[in-house]
C-alpha positions as CSV (number, residue, x, y, z in Angstrom):
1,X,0.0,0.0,0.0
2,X,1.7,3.5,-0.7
3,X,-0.3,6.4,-0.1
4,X,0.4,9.9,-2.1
5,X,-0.4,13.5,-1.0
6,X,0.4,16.3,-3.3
7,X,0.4,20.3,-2.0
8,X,0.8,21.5,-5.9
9,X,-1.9,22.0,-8.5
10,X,-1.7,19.5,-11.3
11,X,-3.5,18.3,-14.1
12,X,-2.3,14.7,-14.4
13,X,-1.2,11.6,-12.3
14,X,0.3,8.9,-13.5
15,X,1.2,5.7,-11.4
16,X,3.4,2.9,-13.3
17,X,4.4,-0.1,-11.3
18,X,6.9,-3.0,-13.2
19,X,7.0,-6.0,-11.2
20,X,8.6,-9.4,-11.9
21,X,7.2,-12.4,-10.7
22,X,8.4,-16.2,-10.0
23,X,5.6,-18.5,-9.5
24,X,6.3,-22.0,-7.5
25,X,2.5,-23.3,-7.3
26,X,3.1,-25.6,-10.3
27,X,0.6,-28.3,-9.3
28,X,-2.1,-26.4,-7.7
29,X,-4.1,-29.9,-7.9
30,X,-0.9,-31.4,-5.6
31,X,-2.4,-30.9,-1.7
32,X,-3.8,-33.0,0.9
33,X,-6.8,-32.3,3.1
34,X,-6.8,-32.9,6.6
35,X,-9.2,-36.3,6.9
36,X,-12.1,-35.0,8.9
37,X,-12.3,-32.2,6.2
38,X,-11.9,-34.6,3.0
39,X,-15.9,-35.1,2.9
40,X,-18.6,-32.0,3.5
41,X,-19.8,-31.3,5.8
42,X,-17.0,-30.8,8.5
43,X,-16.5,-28.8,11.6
44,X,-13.7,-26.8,12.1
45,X,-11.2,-27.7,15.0
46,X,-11.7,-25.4,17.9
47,X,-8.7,-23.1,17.4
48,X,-9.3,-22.6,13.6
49,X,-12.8,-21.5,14.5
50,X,-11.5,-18.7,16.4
51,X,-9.2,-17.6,14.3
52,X,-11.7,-17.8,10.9
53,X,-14.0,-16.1,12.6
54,X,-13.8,-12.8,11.0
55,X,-13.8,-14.8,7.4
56,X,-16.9,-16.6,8.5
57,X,-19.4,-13.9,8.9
58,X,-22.6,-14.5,7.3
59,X,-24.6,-12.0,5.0
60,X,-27.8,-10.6,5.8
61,X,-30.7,-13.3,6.6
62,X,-32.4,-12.5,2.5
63,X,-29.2,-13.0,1.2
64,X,-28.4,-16.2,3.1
65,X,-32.0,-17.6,1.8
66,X,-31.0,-16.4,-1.9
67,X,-27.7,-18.3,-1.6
68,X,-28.8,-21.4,-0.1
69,X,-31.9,-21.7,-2.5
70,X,-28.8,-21.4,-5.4
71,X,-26.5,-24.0,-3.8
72,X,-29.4,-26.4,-3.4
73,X,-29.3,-26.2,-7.5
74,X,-25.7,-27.4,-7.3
75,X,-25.4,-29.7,-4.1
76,X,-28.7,-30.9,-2.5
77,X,-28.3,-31.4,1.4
78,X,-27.2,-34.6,2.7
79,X,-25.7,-35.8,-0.7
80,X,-22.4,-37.3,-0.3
81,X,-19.6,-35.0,-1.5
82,X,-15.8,-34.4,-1.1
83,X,-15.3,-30.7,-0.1
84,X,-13.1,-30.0,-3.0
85,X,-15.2,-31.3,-5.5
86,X,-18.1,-29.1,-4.3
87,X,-16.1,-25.9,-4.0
88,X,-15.0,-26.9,-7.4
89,X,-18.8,-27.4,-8.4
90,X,-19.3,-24.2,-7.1
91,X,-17.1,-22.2,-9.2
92,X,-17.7,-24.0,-12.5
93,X,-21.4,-23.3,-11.9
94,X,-20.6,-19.4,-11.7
95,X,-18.4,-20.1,-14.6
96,X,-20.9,-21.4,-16.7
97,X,-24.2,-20.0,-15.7
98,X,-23.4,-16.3,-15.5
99,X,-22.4,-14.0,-18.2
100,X,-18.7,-12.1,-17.9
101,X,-18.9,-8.5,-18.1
102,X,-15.8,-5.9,-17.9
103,X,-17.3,-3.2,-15.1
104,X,-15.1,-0.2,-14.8
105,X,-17.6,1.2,-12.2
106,X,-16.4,1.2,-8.5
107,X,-17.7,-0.8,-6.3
108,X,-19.0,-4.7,-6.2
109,X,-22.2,-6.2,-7.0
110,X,-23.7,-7.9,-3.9
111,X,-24.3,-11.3,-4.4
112,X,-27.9,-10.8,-4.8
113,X,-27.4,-8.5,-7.6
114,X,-24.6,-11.1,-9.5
115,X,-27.6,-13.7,-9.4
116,X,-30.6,-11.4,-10.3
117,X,-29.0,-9.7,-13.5
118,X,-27.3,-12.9,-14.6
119,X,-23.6,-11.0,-14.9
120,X,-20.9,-9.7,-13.5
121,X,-17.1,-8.8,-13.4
122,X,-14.9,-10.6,-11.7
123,X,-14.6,-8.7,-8.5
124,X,-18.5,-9.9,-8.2
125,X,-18.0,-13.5,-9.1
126,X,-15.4,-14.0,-6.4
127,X,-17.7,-12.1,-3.9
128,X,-20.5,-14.6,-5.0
129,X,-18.6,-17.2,-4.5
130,X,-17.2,-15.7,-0.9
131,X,-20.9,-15.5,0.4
132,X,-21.8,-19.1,-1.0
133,X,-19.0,-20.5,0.7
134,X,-19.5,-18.6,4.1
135,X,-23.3,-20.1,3.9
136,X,-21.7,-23.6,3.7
137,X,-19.6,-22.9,7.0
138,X,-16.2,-22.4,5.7
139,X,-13.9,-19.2,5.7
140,X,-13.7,-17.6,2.3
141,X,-11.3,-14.1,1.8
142,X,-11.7,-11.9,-1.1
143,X,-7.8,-11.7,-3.9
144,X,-7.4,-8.8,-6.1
145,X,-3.8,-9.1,-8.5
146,X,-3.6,-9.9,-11.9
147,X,-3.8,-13.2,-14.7
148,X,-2.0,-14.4,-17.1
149,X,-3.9,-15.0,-20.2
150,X,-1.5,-16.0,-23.0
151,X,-4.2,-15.3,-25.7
152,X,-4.3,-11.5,-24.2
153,X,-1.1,-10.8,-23.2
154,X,-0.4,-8.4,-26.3
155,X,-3.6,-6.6,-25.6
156,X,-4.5,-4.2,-22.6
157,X,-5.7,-5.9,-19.5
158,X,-7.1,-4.7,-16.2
159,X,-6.7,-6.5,-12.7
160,X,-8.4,-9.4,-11.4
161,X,-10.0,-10.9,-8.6
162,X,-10.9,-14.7,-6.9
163,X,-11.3,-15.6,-3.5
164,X,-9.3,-18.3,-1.6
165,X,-11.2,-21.2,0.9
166,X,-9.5,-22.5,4.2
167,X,-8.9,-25.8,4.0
168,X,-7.8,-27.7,6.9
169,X,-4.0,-29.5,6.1
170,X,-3.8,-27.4,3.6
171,X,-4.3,-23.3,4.2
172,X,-5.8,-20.9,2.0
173,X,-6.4,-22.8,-1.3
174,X,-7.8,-20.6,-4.3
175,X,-11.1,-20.6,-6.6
176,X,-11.8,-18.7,-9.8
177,X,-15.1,-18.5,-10.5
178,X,-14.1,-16.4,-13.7
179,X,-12.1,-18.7,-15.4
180,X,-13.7,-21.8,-13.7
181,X,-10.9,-23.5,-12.0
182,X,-8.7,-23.9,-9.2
183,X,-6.0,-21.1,-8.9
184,X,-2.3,-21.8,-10.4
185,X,0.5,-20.5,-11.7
186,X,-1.3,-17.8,-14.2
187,X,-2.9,-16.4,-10.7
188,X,-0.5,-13.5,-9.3
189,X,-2.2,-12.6,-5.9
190,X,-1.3,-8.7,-4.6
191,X,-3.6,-7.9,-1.7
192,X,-6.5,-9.9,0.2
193,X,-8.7,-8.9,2.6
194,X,-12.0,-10.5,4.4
195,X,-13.7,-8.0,2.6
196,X,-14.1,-7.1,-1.3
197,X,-14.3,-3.5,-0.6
198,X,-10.5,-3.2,1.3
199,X,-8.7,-4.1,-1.6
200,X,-9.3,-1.3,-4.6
201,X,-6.6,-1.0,-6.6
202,X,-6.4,2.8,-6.7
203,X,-8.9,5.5,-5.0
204,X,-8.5,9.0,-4.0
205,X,-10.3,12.4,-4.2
206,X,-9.5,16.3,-5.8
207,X,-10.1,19.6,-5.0
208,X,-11.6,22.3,-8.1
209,X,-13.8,22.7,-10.4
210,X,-12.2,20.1,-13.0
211,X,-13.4,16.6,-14.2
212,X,-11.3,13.3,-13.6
213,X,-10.9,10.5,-16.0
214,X,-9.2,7.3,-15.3
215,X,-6.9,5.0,-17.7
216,X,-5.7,1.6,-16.7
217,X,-3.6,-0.4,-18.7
218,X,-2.3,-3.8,-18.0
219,X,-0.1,-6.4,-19.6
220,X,1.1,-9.4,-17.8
221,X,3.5,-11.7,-20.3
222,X,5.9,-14.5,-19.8
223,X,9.8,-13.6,-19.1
């Protein structure tokens, strides 16, 4: 996080950040889940509970009724399941049901809103995800950073966003609805937070009688 205050006038700021990255998850499919978490539903130990807490909160009571009337579509109660398999379910659902829409507005959809208009970026896929995950019991935190997409790497991109699960044995494993699929090695994680709204990537304010316009431009390639 850097934060920038400024006691001269000026008519443009611009921010430009080259990072390079080495990536190590090769095999995101290569991790083992503690056993009593291996099938859903599970309990978590006493002193994960504690500290999850603050990833565990609930939405509002309509939202919770929303969400669980959606995962019933996916996963009907008391059907057997493996926990990964039905976060995985989860996400390819998203994937596949909802339309992909590039928002520049600020802000994310609630989950409601995702389901209701059908759409969404993927700040709101990963927050739809979050709240379906919470409603099943398990601690879900919000990823913004950036992905790899080979086929788009020559043309301008914008950041992304998924949301990771905690997964006993095996810590913070993460889902993009987006794309579908577990998160690997095209995934390059900046900031998390247990909530969507803590992590945007640039916001600010000006004094004057001047309007603003923002450009963002992002290109993520292989070395």
């Amino acid at each position: 996080m850097a934060i920038a205050n400024f006691t001269e006038p000026t008519q443009q700021l611009t921010v430009e950040s080259e990072v390079v990255i080495q990536q190590y998850n090769e095999s995101p499919l290569d991790f083992i889940v503690a056993d009593y978490a291996i099938n859903y539903p599970f309990v978590y130990d006493e002193g994960d509970q504690f500290l999850l807490s603050p990833y565990r909160v609930l939405p509002d009571q309509r939202t919770r009724e929303l969400l669980n009337n959606w995962i019933f579509q996916v996963w009907k109660m008391g059907e057997p399941v493996q926990t990964y398999t039905l976060l995985q379910r989860l996400t390819e659902t998203i994937n596949k049901t909802l339309i992909y829409n590039v928002r520049e507005e600020p802000g994310v959809q609630s989950a409601g809103e995702t389901l209701s208009l059908g759409s969404g970026s993927c700040r709101d896929f990963a927050l739809l995800f979050m709240e379906a995950v919470k409603c099943l019991g398990l601690a879900a935190r919000f990823v913004s950073g950036y992905l790899h997409a080979p086929l788009m790497s020559s043309q301008v991109g914008s950041t992304h966003a998924w949301a990771e699960v905690y997964l006993p044995g095996v810590g913070w494993k993460g889902f993009d609805p987006t794309v579908g699929d577990l998160v690997g090695t095209d995934h390059i994680p900046v900031a998390v937070s247990r909530l969507a709204e803590s992590v945007p990537p640039i916001s600010g304010s000006f004094t004057g009688t001047a309007s603003s316009k923002l450009d963002v431009g992002v290109w993520v390639s292989e070395c």
